[in-house]
C-alpha positions in Angstrom: -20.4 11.7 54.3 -17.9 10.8 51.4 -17.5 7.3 50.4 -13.8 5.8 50.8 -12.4 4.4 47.6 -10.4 1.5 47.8 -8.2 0.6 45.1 -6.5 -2.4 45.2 -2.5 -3.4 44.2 -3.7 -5.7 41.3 -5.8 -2.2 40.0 -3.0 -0.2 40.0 -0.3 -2.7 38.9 -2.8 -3.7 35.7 -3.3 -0.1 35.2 0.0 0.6 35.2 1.2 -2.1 32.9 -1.8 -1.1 30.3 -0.2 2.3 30.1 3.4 1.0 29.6 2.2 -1.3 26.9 0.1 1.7 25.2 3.7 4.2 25.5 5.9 1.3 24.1 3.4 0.3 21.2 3.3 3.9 20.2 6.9 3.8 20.1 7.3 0.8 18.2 4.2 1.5 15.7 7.0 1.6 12.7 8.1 -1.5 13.5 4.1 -3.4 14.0 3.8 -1.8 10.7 6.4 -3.5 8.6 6.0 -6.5 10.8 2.1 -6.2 9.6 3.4 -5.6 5.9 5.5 -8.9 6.2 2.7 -10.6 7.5 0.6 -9.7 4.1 3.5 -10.9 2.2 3.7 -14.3 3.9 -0.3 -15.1 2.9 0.5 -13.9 -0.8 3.8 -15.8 -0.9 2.6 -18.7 1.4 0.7 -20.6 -1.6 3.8 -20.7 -3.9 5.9 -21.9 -1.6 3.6 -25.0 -0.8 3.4 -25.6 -3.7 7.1 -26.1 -4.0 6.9 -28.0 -1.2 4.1 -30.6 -2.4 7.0 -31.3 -5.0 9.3 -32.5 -2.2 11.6 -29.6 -2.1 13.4 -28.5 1.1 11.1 -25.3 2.7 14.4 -23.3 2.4 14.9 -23.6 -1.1 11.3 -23.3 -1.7 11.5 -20.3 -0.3 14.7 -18.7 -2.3 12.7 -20.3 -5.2 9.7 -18.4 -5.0 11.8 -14.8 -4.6 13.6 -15.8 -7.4 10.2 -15.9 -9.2 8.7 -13.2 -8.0 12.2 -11.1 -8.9 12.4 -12.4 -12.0 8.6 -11.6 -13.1 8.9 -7.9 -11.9 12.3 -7.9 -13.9 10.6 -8.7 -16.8 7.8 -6.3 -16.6 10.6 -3.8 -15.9 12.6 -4.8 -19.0 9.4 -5.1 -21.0 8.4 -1.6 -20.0 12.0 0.5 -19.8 12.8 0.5 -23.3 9.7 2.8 -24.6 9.5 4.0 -20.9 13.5 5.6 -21.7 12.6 7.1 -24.4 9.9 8.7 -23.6 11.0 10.2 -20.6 14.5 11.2 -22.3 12.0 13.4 -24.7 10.5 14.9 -21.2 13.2 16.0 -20.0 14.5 17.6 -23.2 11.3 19.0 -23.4 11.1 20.2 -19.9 12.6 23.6 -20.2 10.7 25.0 -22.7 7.8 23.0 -21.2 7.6 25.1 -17.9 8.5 28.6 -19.5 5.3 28.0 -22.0 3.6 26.8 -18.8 4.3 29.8 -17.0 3.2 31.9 -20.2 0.1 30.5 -20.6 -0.4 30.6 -16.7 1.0 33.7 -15.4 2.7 32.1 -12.6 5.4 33.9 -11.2 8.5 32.0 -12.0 9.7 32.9 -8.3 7.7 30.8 -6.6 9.0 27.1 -8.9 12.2 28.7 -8.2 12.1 28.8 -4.5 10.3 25.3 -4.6 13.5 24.3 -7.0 16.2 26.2 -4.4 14.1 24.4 -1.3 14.6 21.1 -2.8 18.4 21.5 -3.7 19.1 22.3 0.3 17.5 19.1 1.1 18.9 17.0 -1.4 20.8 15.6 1.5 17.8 14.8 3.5 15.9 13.6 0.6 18.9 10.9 -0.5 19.1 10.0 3.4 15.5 9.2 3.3 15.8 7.2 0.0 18.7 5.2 1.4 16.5 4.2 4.8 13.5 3.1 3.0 15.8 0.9 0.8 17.0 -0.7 4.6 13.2 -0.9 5.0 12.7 -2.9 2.2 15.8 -5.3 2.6 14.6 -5.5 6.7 10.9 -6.6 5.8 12.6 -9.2 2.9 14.6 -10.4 5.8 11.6 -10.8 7.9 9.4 -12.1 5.4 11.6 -14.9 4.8 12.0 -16.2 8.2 8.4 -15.8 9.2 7.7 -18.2 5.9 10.3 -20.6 7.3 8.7 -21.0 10.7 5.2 -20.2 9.6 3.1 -23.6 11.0 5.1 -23.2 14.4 4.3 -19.7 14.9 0.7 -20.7 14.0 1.0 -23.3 16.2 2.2 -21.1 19.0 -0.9 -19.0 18.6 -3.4 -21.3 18.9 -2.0 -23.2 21.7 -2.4 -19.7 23.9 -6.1 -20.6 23.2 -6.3 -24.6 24.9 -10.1 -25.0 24.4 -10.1 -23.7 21.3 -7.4 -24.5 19.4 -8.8 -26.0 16.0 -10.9 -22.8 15.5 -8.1 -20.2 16.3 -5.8 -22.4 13.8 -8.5 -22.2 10.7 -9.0 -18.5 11.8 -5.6 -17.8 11.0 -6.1 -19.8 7.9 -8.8 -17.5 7.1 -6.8 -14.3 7.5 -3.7 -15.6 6.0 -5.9 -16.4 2.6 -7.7 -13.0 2.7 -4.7 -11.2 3.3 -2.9 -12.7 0.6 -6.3 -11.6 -2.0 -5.8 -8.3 -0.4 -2.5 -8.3 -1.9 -3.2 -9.6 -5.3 -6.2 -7.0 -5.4 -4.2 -3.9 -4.8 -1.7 -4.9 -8.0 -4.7 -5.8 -9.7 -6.2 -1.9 -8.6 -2.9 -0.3 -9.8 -2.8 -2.4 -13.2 -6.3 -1.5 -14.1 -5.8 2.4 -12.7 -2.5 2.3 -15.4 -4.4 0.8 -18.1 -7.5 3.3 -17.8 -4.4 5.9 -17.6 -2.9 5.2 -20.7 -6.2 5.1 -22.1 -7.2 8.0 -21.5 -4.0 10.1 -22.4 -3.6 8.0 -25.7 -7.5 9.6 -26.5 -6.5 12.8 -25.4 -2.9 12.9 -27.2 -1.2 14.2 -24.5 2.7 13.0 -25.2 4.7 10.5 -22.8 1.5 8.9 -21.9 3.4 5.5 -20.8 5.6 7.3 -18.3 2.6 9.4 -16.9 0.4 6.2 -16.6 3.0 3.9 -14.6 3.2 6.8 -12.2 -0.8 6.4 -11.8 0.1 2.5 -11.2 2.6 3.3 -9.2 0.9 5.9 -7.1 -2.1 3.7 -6.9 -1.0 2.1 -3.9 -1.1 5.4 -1.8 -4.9 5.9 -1.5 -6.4 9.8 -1.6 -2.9 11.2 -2.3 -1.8 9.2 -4.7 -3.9 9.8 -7.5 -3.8 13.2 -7.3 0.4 13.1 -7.2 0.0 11.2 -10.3 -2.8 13.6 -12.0 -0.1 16.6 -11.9 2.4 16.1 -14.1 0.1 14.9 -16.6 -2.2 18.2 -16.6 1.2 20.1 -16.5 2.3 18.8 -19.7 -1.2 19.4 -21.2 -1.6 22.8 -19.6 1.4 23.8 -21.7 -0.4 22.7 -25.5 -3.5 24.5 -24.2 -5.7 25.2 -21.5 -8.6 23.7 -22.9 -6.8 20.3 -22.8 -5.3 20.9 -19.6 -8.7 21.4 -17.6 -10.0 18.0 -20.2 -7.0 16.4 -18.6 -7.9 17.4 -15.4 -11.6 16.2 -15.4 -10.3 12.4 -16.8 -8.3 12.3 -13.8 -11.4 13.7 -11.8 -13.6 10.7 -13.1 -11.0 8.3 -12.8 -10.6 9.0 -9.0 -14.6 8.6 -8.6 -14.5 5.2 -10.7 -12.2 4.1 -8.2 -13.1 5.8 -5.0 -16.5 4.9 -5.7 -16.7 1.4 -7.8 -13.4 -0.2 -8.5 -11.9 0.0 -5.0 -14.7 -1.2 -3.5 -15.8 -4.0 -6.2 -11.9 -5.4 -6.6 -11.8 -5.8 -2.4 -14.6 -7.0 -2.5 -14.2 -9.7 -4.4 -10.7 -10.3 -2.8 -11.8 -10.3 0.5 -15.4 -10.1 0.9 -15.7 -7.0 2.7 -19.0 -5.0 1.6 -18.0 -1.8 -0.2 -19.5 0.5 2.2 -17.2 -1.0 5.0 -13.9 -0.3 2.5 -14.9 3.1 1.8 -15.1 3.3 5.8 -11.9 1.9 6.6 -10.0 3.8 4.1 -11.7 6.6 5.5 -11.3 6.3 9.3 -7.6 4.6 8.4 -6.5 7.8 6.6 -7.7 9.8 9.8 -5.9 8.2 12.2 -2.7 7.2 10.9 -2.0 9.1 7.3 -1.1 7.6 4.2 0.1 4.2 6.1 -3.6 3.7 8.0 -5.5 4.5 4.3 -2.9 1.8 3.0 -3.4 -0.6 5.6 -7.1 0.0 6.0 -8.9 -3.0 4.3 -6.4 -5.6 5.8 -6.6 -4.3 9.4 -10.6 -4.4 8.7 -10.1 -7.6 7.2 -8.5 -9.1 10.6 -10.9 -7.4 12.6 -13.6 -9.0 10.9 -12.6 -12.3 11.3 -11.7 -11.9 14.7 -15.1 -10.3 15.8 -17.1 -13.5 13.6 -15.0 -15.7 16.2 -15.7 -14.1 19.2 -19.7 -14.4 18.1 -19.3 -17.6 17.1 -17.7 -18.4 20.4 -20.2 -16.9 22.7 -23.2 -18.5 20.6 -21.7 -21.8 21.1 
């Protein structure tokens, strides 16, 4: 005889609202992710600006102060760097047309298919300036938010750990804990692209291959888009050295190769390590699983994520053990 099922209204109703929350969050995963990104900001910034603070200035300016810093220490990389960056990529592109039709003489590429690529790329031009012009809103909208979660920082903390009553104090130094690692997240990855750059340069001063500063700050650059980025980086640089020969092109080729496996494989993990203690087998991992589920953002986002996770999961231990 069949056994009757009962299933209550508080069932249904939680199931119900479980699924909702799963549909909205999927719709709004753009949006956790720049408020995630903002988040990492805040720890990185956070020391700065109390440190202003400690001097008795008003949080506000504190605040404008530290972006004014930050700006003006990126503008004076940029101005540091755009002067021999100009000139060497004004001798690119007057090299660039005879470039490609040696590089399709030594390769025997038919000239058809860059063409097409080139043809494809003019049609969405449009598309391509659209997209430029949103991610610029993306980065003035995570500014924005940046800024106002610094200004109201301790209450939002505050706000947190009162959800937890008992266990308040703990759930306020976890936050600590995650601000502080996310913030040495941060301050690894620039240290990962500076020292994937450097290596760069290196390696394409050794080799000779021309415009070597250009072609290195985009291996700096594309540092911070893990698997992909490298390899983005590693192509016009074999390009250029495919056209002077083939030997140096596949030499070229294999620095890039054993770059990638340095950092895949030693500097990733060894720099996050030391930022945020994760064992490198664990980064490798969450690169790995992030880059599976959600692309280019999840590989980006990877340690961090597994950074809150494992502070999270070491309170919920220490909170059953006590």
């Amino acid at each position: 005889m069949p056994q009757k099922i009962d299933v209550s209204h508080k069932t249904i109703i939680f199931i119900t609202f479980f699924i909702l929350t799963l549909w909205v969050t999927f719709l709004i995963r753009d949006l956790i992710v720049i408020l995630f990104v903002a988040v990492i900001f805040v720890s990185a910034l956070s020391p700065m600006v109390n440190f202003l603070i400690r001097l008795r200035l008003p949080k506000v300016l504190s605040i404008i102060i530290t972006y004014i810093i930050i700006i003006a220490i990126l503008s004076g990389l940029i101005i540091s760097i755009i002067p021999p960056l100009i000139t060497e990529s004004n001798r690119l592109i007057v090299a660039s047309p005879p470039l490609i039709a040696q590089f399709f003489n030594i390769t025997n590429i038919d000239k058809s298919v860059f063409s097409s690529g080139v043809t494809s790329i003019s049609k969405n031009l449009f598309s391509i300036t659209i997209a430029l012009f949103d991610n610029l809103l993306t980065i003035i909208f995570l500014l924005v938010i940046t800024f106002y979660l610094l200004l109201d920082k301790e209450n939002l903390e505050n706000r947190i750990a009162s959800l937890f009553k008992s266990r308040e104090e703990r759930i306020r130094r976890s936050i600590v804990k995650i601000e502080e690692k996310l913030g040495a997240w941060l301050r690894g990855q620039l240290v990962l692209s500076l020292l994937i750059g450097t290596l760069s340069y290196i390696g394409l001063t050794i080799l000779g291959i021309p415009y070597a500063l250009p072609l290195a700050l985009i291996a700096g650059a594309m540092e911070v888009i893990p698997v992909i980025g490298p390899i983005v980086s590693a192509i016009p640089a074999i390009f250029i050295a495919l056209t002077i020969s083939p030997l140096l092109g596949v030499m070229v080729a294999g620095m890039y190769l054993i770059i990638q496996q340095l950092e895949n494989s030693l500097i990733v993990p060894q720099v996050m390590k030391r930022a945020v203690g994760l064992n490198p087998l664990i980064v490798i991992l969450a690169i790995a699983i992030g880059s599976r589920l959600l692309g280019i953002s999840g590989a980006l986002l990877a340690v961090p994520i597994a950074v809150v996770f494992q502070i999270i999961a070491a309170e919920v231990i220490e909170g059953k053990e006590a």
